[in-house]
PDB file as gemmi writes it, atoms N, CA and C in Angstrom:
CRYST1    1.000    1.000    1.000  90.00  90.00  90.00 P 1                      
ATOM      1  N   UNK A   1     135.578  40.230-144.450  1.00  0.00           N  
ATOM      2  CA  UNK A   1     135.987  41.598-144.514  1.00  0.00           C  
ATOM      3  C   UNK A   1     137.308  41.686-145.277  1.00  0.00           C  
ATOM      4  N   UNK A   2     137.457  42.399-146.266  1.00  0.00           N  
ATOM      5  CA  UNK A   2     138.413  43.042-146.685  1.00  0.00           C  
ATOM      6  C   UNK A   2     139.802  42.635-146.086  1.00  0.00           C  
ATOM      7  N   UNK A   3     139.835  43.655-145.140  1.00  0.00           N  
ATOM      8  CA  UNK A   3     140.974  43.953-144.231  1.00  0.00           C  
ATOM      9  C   UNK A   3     141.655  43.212-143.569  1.00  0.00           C  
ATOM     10  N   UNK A   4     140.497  41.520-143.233  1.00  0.00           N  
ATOM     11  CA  UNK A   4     141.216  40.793-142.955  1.00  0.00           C  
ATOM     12  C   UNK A   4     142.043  39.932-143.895  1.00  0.00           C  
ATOM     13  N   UNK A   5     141.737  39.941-145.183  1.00  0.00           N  
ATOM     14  CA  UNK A   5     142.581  39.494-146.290  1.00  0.00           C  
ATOM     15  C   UNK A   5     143.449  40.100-146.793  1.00  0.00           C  
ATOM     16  N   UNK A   6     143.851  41.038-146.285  1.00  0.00           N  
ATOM     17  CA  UNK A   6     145.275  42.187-146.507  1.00  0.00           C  
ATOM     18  C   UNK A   6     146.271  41.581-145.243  1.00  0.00           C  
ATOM     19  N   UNK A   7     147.562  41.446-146.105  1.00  0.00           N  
ATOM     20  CA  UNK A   7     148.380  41.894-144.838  1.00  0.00           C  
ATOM     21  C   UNK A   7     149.611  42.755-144.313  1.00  0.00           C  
ATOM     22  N   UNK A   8     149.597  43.112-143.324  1.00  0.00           N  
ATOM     23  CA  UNK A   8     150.546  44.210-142.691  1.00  0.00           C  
ATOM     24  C   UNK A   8     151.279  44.822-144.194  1.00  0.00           C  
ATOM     25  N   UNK A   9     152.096  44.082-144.591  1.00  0.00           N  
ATOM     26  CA  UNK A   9     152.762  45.318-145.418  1.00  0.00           C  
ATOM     27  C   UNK A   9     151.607  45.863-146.759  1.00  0.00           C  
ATOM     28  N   UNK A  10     150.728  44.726-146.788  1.00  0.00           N  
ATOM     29  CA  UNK A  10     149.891  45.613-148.218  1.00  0.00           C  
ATOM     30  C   UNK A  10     149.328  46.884-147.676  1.00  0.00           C  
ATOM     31  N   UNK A  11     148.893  46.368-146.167  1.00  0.00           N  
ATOM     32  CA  UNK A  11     147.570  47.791-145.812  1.00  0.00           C  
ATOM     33  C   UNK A  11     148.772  48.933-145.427  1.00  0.00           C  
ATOM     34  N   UNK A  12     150.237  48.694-145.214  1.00  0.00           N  
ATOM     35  CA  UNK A  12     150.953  49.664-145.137  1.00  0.00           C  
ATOM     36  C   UNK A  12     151.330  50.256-146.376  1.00  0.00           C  
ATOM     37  N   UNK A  13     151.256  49.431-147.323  1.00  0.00           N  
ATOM     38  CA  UNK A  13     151.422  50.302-148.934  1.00  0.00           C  
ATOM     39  C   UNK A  13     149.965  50.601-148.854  1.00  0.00           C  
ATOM     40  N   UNK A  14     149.050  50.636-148.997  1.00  0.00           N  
ATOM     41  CA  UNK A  14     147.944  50.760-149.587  1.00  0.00           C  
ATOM     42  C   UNK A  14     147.537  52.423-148.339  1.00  0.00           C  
ATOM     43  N   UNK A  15     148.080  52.836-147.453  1.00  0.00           N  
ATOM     44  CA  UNK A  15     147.984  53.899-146.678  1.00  0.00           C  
ATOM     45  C   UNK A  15     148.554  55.002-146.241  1.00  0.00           C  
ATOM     46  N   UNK A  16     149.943  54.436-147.237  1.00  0.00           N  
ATOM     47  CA  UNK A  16     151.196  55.385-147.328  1.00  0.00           C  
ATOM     48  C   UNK A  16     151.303  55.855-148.556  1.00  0.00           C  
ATOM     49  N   UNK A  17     150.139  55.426-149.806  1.00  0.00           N  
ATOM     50  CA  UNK A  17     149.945  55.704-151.522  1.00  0.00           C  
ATOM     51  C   UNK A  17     149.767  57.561-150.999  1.00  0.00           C  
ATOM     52  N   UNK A  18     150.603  57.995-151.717  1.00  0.00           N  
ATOM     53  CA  UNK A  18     150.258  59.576-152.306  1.00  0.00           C  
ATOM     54  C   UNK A  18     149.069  59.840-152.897  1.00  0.00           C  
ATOM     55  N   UNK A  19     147.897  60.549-151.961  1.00  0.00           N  
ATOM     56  CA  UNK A  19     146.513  60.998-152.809  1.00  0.00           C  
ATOM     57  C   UNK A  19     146.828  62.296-154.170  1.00  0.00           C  
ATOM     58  N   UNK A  20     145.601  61.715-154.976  1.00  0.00           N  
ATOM     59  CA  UNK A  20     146.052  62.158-156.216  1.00  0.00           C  
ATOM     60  C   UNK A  20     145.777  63.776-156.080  1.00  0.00           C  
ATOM     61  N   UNK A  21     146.177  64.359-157.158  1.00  0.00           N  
ATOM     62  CA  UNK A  21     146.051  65.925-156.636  1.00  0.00           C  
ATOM     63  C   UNK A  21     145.313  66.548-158.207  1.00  0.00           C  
ATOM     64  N   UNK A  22     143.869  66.704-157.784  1.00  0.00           N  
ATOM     65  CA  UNK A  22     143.166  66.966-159.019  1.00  0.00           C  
ATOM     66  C   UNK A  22     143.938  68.050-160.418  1.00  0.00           C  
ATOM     67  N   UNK A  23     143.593  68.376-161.212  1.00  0.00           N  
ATOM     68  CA  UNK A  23     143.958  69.298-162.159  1.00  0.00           C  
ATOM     69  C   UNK A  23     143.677  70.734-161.453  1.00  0.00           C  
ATOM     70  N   UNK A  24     142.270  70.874-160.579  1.00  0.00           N  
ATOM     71  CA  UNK A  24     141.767  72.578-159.950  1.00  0.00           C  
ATOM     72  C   UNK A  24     142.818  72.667-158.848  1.00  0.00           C  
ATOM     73  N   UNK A  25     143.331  71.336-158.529  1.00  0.00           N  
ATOM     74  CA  UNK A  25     144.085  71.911-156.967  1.00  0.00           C  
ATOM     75  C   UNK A  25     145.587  71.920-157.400  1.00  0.00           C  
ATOM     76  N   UNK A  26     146.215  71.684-158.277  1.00  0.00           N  
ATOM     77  CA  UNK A  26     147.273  72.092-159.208  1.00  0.00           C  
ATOM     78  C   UNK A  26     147.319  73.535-159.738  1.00  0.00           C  
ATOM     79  N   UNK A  27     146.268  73.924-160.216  1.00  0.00           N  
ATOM     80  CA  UNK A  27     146.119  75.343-160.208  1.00  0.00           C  
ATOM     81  C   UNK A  27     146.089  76.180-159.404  1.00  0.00           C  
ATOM     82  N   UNK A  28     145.484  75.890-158.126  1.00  0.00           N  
ATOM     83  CA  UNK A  28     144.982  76.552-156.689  1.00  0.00           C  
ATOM     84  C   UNK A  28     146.538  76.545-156.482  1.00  0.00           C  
ATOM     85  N   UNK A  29     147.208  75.293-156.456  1.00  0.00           N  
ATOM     86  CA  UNK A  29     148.404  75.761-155.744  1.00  0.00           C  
ATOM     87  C   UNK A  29     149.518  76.480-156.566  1.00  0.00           C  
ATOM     88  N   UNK A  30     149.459  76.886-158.048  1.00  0.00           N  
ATOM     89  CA  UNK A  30     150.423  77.714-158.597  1.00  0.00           C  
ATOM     90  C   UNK A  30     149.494  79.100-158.167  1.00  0.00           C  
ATOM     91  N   UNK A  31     148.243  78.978-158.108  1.00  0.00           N  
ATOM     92  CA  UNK A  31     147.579  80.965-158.250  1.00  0.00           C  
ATOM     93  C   UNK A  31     148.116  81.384-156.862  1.00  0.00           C  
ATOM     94  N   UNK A  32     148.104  79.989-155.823  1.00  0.00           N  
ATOM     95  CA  UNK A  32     147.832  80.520-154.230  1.00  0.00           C  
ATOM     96  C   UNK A  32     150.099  80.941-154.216  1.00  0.00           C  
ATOM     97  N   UNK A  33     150.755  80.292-154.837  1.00  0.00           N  
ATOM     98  CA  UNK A  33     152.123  80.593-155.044  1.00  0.00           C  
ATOM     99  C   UNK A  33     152.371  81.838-155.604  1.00  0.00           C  
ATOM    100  N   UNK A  34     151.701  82.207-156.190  1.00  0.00           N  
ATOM    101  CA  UNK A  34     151.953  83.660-157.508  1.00  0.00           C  
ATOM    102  C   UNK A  34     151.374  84.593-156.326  1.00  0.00           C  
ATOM    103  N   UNK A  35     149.927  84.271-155.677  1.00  0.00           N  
ATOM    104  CA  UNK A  35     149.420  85.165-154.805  1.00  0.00           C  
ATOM    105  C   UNK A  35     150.510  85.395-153.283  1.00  0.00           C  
ATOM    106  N   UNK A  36     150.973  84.355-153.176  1.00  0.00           N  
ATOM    107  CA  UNK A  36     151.986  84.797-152.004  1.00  0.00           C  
ATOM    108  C   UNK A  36     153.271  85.657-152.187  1.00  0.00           C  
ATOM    109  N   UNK A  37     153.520  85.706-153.522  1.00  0.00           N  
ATOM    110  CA  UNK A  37     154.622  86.570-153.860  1.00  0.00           C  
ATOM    111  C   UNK A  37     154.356  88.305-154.223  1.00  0.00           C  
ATOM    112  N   UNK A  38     152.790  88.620-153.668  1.00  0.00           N  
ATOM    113  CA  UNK A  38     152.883  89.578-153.814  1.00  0.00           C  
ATOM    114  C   UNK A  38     151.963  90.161-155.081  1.00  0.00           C  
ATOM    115  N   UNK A  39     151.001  88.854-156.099  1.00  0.00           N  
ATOM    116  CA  UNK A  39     150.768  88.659-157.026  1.00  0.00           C  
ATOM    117  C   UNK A  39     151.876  88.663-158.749  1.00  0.00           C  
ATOM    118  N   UNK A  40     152.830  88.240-158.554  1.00  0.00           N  
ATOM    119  CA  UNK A  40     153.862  88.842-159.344  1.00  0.00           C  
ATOM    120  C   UNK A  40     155.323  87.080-159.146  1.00  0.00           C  
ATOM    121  N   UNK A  41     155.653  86.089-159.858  1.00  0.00           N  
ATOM    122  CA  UNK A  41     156.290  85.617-159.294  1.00  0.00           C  
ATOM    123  C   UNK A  41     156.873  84.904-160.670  1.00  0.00           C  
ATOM    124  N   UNK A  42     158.408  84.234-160.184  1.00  0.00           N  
ATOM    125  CA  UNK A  42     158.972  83.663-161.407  1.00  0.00           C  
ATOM    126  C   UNK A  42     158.681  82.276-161.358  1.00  0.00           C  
ATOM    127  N   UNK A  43     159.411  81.093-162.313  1.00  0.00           N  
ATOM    128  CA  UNK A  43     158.715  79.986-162.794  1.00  0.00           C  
ATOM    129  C   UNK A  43     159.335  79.143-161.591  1.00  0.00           C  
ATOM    130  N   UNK A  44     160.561  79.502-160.737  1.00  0.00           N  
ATOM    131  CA  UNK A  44     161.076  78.254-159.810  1.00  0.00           C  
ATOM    132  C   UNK A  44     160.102  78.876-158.790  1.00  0.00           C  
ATOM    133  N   UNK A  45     160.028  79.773-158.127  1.00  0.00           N  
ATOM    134  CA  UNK A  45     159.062  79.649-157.310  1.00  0.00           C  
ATOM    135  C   UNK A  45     157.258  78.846-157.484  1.00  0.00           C  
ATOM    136  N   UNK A  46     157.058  79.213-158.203  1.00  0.00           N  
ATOM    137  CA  UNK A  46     155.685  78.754-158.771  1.00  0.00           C  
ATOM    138  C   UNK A  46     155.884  77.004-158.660  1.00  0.00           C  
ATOM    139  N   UNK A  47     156.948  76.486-159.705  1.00  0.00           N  
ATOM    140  CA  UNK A  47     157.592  75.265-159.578  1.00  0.00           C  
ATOM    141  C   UNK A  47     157.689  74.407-158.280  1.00  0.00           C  
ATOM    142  N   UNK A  48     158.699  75.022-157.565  1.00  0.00           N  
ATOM    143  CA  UNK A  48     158.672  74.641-155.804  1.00  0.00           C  
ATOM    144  C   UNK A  48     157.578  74.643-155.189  1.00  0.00           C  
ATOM    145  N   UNK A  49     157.118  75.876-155.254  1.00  0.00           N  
ATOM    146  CA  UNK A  49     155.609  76.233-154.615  1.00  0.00           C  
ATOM    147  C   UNK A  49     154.092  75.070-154.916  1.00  0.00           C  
ATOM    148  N   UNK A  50     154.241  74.789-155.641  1.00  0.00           N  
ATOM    149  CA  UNK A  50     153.057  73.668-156.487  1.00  0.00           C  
ATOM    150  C   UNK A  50     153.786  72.283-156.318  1.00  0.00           C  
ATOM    151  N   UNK A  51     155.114  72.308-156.152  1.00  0.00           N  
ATOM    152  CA  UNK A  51     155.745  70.586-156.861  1.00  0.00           C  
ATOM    153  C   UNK A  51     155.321  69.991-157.695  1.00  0.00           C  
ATOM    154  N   UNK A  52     155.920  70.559-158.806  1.00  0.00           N  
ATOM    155  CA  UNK A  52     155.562  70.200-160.116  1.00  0.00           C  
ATOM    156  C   UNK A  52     157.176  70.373-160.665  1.00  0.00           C  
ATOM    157  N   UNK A  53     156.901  69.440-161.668  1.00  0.00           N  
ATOM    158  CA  UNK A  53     157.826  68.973-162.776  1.00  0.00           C  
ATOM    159  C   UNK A  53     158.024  70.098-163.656  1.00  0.00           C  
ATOM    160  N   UNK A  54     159.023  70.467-164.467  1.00  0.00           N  
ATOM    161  CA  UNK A  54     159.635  71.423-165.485  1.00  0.00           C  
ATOM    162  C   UNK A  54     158.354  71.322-166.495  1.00  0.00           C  
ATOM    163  N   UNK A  55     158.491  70.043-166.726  1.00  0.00           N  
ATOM    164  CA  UNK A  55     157.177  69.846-168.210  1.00  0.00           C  
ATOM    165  C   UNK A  55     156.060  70.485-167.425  1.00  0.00           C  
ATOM    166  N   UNK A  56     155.674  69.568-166.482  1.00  0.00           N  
ATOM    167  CA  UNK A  56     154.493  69.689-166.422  1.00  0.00           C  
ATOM    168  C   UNK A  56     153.668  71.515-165.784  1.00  0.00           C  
ATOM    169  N   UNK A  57     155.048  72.344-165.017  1.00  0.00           N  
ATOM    170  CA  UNK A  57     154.976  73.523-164.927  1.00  0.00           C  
ATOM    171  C   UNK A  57     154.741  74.278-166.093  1.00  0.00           C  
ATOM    172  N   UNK A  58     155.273  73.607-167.375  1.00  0.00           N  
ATOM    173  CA  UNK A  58     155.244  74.784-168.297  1.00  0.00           C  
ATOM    174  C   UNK A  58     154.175  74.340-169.155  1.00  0.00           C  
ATOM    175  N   UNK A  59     153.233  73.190-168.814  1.00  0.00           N  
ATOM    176  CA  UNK A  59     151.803  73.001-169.358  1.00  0.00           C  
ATOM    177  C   UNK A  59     150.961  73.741-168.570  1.00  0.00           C  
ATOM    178  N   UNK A  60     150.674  73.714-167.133  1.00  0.00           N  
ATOM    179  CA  UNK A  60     149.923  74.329-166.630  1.00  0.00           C  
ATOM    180  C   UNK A  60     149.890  75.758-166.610  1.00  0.00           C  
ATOM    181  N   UNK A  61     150.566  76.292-166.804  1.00  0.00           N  
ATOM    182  CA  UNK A  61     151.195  77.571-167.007  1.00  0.00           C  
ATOM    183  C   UNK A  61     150.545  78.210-168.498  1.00  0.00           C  
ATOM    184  N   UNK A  62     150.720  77.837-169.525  1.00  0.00           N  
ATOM    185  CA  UNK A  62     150.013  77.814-170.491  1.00  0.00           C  
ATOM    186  C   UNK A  62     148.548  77.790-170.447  1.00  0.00           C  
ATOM    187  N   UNK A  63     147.729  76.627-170.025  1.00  0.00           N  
ATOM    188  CA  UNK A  63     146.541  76.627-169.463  1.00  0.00           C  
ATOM    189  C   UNK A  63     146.119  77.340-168.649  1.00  0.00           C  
ATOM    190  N   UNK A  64     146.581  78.356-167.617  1.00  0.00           N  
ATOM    191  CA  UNK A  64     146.583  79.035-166.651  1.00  0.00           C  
ATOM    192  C   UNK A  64     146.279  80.433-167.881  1.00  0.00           C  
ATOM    193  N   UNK A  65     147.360  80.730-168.446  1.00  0.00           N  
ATOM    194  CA  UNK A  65     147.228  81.984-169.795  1.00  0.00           C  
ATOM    195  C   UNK A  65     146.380  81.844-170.506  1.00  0.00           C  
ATOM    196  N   UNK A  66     145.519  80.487-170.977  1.00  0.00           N  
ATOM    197  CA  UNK A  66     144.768  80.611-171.825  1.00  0.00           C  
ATOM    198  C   UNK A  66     143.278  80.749-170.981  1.00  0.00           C  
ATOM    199  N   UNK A  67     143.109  80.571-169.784  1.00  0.00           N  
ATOM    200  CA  UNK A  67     142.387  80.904-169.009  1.00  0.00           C  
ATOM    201  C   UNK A  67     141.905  82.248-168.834  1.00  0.00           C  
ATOM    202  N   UNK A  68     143.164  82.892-168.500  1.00  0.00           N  
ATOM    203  CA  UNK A  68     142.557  84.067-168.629  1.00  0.00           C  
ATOM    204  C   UNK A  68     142.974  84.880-166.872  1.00  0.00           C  
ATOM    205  N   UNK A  69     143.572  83.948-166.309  1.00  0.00           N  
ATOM    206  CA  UNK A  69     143.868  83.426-164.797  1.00  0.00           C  
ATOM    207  C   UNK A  69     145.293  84.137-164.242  1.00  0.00           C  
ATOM    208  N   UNK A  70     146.351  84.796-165.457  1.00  0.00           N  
ATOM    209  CA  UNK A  70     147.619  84.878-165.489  1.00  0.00           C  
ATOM    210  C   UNK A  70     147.861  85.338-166.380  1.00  0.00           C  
ATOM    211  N   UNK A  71     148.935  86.308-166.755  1.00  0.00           N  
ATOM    212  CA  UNK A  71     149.311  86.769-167.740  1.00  0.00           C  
ATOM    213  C   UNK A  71     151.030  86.480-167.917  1.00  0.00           C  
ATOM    214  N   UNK A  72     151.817  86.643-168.542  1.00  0.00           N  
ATOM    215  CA  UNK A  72     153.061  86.417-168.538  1.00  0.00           C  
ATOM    216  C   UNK A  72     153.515  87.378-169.010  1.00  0.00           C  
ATOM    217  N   UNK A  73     154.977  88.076-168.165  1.00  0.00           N  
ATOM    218  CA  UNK A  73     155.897  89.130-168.015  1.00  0.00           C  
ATOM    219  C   UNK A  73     157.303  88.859-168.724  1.00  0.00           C  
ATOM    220  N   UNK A  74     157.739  89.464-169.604  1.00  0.00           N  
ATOM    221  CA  UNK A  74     159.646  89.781-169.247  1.00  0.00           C  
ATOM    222  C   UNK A  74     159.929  91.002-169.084  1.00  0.00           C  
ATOM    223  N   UNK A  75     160.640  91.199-168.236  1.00  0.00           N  
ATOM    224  CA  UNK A  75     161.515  92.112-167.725  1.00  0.00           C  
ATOM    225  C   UNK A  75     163.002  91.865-167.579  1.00  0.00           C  
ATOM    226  N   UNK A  76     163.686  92.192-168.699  1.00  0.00           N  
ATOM    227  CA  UNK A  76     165.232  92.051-169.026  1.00  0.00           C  
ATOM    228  C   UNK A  76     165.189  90.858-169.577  1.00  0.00           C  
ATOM    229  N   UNK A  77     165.583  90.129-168.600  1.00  0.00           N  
ATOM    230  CA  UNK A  77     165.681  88.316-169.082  1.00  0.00           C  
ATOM    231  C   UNK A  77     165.026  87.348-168.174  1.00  0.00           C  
ATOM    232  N   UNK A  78     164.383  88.221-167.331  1.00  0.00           N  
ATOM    233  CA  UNK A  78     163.674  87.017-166.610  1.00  0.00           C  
ATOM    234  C   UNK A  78     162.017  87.184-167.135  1.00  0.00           C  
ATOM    235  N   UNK A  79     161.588  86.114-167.062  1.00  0.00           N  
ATOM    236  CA  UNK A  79     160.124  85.981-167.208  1.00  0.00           C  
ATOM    237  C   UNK A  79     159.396  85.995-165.850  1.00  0.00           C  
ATOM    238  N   UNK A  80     157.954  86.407-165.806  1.00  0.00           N  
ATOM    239  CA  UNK A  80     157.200  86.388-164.483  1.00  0.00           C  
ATOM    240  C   UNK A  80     155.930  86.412-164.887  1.00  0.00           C  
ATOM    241  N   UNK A  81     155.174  85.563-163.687  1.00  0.00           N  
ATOM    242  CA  UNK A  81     153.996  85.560-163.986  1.00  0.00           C  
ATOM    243  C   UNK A  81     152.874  86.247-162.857  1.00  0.00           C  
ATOM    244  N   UNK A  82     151.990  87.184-163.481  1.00  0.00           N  
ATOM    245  CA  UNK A  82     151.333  87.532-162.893  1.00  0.00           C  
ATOM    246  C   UNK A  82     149.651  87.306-162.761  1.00  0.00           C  
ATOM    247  N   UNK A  83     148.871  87.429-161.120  1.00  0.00           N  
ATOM    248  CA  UNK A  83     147.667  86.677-161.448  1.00  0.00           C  
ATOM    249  C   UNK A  83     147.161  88.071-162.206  1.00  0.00           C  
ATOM    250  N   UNK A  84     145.885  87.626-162.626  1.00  0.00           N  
ATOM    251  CA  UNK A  84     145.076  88.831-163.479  1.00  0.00           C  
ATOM    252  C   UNK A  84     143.643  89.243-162.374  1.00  0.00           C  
ATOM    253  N   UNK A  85     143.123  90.265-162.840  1.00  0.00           N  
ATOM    254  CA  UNK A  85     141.602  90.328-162.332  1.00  0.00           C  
ATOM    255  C   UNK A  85     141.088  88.782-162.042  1.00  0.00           C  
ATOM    256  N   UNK A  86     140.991  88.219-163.083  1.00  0.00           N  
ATOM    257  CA  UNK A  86     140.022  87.009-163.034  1.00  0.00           C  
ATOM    258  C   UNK A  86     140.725  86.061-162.506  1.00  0.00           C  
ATOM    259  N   UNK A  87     142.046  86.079-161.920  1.00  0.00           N  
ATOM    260  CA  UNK A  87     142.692  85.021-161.431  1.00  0.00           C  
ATOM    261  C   UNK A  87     142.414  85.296-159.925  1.00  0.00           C  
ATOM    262  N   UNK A  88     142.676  86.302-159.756  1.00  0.00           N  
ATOM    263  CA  UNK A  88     142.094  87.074-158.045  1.00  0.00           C  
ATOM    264  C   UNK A  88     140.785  86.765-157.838  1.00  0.00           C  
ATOM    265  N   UNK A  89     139.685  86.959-158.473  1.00  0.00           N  
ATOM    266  CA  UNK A  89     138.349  86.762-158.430  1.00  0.00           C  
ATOM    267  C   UNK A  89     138.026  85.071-158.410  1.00  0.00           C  
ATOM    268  N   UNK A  90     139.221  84.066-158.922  1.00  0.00           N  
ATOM    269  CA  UNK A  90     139.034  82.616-158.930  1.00  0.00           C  
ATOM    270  C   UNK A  90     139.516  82.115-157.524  1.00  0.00           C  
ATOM    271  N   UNK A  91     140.542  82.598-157.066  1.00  0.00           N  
ATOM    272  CA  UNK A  91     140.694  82.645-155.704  1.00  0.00           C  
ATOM    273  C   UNK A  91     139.944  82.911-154.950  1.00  0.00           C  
ATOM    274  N   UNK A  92     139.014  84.113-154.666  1.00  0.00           N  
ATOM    275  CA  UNK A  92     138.114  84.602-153.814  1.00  0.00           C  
ATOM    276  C   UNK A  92     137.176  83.700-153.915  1.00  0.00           C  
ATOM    277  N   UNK A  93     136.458  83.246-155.161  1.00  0.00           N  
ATOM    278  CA  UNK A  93     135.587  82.462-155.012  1.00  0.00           C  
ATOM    279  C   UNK A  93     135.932  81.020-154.548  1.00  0.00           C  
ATOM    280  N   UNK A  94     137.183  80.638-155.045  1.00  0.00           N  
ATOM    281  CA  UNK A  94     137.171  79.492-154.479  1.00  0.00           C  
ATOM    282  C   UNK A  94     137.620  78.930-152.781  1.00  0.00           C  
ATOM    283  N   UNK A  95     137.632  79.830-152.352  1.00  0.00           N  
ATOM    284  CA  UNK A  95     137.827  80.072-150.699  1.00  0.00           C  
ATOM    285  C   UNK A  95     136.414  80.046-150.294  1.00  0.00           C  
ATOM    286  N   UNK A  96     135.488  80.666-151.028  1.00  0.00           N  
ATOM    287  CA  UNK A  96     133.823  80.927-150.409  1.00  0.00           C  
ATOM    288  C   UNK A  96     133.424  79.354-150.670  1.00  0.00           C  
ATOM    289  N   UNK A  97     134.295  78.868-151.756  1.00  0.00           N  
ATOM    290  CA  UNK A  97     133.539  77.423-152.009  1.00  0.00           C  
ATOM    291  C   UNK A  97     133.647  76.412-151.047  1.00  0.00           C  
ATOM    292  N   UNK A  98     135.375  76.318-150.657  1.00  0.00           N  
ATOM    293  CA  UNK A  98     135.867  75.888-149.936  1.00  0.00           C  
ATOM    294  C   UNK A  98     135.161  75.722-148.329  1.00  0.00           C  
ATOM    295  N   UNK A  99     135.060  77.205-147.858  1.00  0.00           N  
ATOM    296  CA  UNK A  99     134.989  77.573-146.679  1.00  0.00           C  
ATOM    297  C   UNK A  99     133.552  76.808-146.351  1.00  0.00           C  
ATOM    298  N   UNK A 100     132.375  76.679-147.770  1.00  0.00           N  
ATOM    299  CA  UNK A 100     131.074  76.368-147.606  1.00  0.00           C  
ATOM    300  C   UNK A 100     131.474  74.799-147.457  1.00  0.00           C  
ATOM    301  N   UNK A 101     131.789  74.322-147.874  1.00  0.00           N  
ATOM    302  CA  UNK A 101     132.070  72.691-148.220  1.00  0.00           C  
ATOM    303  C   UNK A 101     132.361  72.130-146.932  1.00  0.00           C  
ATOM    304  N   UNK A 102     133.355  72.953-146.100  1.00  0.00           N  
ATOM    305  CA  UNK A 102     133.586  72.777-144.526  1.00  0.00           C  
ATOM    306  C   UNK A 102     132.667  72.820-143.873  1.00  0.00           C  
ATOM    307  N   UNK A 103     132.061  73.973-143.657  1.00  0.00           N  
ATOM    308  CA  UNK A 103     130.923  74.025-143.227  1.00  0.00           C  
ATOM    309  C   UNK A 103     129.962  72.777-143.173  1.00  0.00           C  
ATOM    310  N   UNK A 104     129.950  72.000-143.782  1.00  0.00           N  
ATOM    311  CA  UNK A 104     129.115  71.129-143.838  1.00  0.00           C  
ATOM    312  C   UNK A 104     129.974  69.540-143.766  1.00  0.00           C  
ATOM    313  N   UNK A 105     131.579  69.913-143.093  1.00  0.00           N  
ATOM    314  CA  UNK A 105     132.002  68.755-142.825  1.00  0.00           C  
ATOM    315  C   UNK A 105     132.844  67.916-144.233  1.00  0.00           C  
ATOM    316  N   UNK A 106     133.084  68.561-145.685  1.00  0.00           N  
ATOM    317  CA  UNK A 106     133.436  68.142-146.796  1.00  0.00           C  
ATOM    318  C   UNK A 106     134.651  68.903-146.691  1.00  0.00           C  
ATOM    319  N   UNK A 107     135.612  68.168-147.183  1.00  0.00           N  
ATOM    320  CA  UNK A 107     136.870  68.826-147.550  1.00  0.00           C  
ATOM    321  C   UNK A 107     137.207  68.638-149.093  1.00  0.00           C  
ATOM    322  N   UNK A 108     137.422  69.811-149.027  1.00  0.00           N  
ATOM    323  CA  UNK A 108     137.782  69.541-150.987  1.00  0.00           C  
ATOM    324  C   UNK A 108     139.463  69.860-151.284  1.00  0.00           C  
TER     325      UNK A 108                                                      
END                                                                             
């Protein structure tokens, strides 16, 4: 067996590794951040809200706009991002997806 050829500190690294966090659930967590603010939110919240990196906030963010998912605001000097129709409607559905996947004992 495996497990018996591991020891104590590997199977303690090997169980304390950070699970990876797909590209859809990177998104889920900036739309589900923008959606808690009311649908309407700036880039450190979104940032904090997701834990994501400067770069990598202002890639997904982009991809998010070219989606179709978000639109982007200025007002004076701040920028904001807001979800769109189809960003609301990606949420809804993906809660029905979610909620089904449980249902049957799968966590996504």
């Amino acid at each position: 067996m495996l497990a018996d050829h591991v020891d104590a500190g590997e199977q303690s690294r090997m169980t304390s590794k950070k699970a990876y966090r797909s590209k859809i659930h990177i998104y889920l967590d900036m739309l589900r951040t923008i959606r808690s603010e009311s649908g309407k939110s700036g880039p450190t919240k979104i940032l904090y809200g997701a834990n994501l990196s400067h770069d990598r906030l202002t890639k997904y963010l982009n991809q998010l706009i070219e989606l179709g998912l978000i639109t982007e605001s200025k007002e004076e000097d701040k920028t904001y991002y807001l979800l769109t129709d189809k960003g609301i409607d990606f949420l809804r559905e993906f809660g029905r997806i979610e909620r089904f996947a449980e249902a049957f004992g799968i966590g996504i």
